[in-house]
C-alpha positions in Angstrom: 4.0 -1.1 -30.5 6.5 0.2 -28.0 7.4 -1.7 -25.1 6.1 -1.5 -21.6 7.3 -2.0 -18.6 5.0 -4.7 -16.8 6.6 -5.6 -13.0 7.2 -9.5 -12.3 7.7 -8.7 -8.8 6.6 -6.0 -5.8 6.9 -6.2 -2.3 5.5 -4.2 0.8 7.2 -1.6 2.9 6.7 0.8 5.7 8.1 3.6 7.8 7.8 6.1 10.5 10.3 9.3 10.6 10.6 12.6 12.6 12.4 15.7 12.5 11.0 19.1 13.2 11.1 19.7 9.0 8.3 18.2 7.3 10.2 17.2 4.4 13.0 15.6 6.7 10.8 13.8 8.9 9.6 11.7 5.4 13.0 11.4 4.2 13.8 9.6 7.8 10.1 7.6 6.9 11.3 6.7 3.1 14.8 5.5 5.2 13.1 3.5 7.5 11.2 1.8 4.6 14.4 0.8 3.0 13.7 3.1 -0.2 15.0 6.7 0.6 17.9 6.1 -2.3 15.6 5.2 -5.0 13.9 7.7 -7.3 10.5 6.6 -6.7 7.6 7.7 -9.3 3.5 7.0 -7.8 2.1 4.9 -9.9 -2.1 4.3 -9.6 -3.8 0.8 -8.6 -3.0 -1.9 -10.8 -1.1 -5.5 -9.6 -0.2 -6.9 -13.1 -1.3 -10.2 -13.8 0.9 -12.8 -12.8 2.8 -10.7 -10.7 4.6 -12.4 -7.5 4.9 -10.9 -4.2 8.5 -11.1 -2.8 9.7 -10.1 0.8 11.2 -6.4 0.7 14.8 -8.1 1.3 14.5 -10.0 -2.0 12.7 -6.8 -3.6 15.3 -4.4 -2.4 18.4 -6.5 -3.9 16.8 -6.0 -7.4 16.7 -2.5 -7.0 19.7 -0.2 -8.0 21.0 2.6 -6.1 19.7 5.8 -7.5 17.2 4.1 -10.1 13.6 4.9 -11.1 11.2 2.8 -8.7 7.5 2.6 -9.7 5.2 2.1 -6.4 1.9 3.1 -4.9 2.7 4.9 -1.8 0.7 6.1 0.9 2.0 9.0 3.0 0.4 10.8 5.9 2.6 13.7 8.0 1.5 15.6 10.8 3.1 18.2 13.5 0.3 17.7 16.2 1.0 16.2 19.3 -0.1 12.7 20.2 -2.7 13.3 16.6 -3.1 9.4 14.9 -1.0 9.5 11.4 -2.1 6.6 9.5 -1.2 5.0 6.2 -2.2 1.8 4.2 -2.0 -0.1 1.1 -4.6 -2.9 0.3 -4.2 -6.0 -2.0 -6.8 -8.0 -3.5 -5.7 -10.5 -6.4 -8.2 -12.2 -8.9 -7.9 -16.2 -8.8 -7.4 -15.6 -12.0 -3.8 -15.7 -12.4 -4.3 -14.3 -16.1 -6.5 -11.0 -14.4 -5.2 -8.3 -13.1 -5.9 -7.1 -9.2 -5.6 -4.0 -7.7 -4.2 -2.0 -4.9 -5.3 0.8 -2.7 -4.1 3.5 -1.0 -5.2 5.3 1.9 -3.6 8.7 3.9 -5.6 10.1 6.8 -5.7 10.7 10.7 -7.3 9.1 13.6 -7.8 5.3 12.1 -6.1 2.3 14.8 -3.8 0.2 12.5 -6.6 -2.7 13.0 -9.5 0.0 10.8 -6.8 1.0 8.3 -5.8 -2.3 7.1 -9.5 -3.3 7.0 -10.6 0.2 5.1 -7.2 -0.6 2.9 -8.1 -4.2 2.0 -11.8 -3.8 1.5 -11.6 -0.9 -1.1 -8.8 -3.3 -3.0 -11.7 -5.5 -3.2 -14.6 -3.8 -3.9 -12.6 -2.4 -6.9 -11.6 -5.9 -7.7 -15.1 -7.2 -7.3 -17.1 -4.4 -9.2 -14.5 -5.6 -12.4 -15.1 -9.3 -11.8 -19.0 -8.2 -11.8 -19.9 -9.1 -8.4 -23.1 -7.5 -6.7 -22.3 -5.4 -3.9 -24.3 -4.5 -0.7 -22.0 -1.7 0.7 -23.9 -2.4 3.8 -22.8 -5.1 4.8 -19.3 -5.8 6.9 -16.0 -6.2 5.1 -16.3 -9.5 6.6 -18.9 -10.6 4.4 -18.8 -9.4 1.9 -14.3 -10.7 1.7 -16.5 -14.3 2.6 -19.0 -13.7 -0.3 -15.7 -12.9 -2.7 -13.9 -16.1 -1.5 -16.9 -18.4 -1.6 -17.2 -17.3 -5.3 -13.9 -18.3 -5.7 -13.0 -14.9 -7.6 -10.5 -13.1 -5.2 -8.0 -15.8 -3.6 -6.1 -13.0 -1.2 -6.6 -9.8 0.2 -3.3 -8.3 2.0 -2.7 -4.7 3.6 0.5 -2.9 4.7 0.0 -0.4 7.6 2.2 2.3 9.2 0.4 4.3 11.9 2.5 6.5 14.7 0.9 9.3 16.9 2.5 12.6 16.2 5.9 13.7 18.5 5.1 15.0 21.9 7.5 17.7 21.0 5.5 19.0 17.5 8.5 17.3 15.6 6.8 16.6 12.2 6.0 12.7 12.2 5.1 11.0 8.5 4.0 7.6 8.4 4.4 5.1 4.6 3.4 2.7 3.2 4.1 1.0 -0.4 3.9 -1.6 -2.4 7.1 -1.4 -4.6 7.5 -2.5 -8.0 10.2 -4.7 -9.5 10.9 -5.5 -13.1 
């Protein structure tokens, strides 16, 4: 069997850049994050089990200059005046230490910080949930249904990282990210 790479560690990051190219203004977003000098590969929604969270200071100190960087990003870049950018990454991680959770990613316009974490953290769950087997009323509030997931004692945390910025008064393209960055 070969071997696979399975990340002990990730942490959270986020940015905002501008700069009247589009591709600059995400360059200056990926600086602000602390991860322009990586070369970072998008990975899809799985938190490994036993995986520990780390602040991005501890995270970015095991990271080498120039080296492939697994991550889920979220990116959102817009050239409209005063228009909501908005991205998000959601958490939710099994009690299970042994089970794996899973992460979300959202990119989009016109959601307050407040509505993309929730949006962000609730689809983390619901994914988590429908693995764990859990009945779902997707009627009912984010609220509840995160109390109706704890009370079960079957998701112990729920986390989201949010950038939003309103797009430059000027036009200047303005991109917004957010990730949750790998470690190994």
């Amino acid at each position: 069997m070969a071997a696979q790479l399975v990340p002990r560690e990730m942490f959270f990051t986020k940015g905002v850049g501008k700069h009247r190219q589009s591709l600059q203004s995400f360059e200056h977003a990926l600086r602000d994050a602390g991860i322009a000098q990586f070369n970072l590969v998008r990975v899809s929604s799985i938190f490994p089990p036993g995986c520990k969270i780390v602040s991005r200071q501890s995270g970015l100190e095991k990271l080498q200059t120039g080296g492939i960087v697994h991550c889920v990003m979220a990116e959102t870049r817009t050239d409209e005046p005063s228009r909501l950018a908005s991205s998000g990454i959601g958490l939710a991680v099994p009690a299970e230490s042994n089970r794996f959770g899973y992460i979300s990613e959202h990119h989009g316009y016109g959601l307050t910080h407040r509505k993309c974490a929730d949006l962000v953290e609730d689809m983390a769950a619901t994914m988590l949930a429908t693995t764990l087997d859990i009945e779902l009323d997707p009627d009912k509030a984010y609220d509840e249904r995160r109390e109706i997931y704890r009370a079960k004692g079957l998701i112990v945390k729920t986390r989201a990282e949010v950038q939003t910025a309103r797009g430059d008064k000027d036009g200047l393209w303005t991109t917004v990210v957010s990730a949750a960055v790998f470690c190994y």
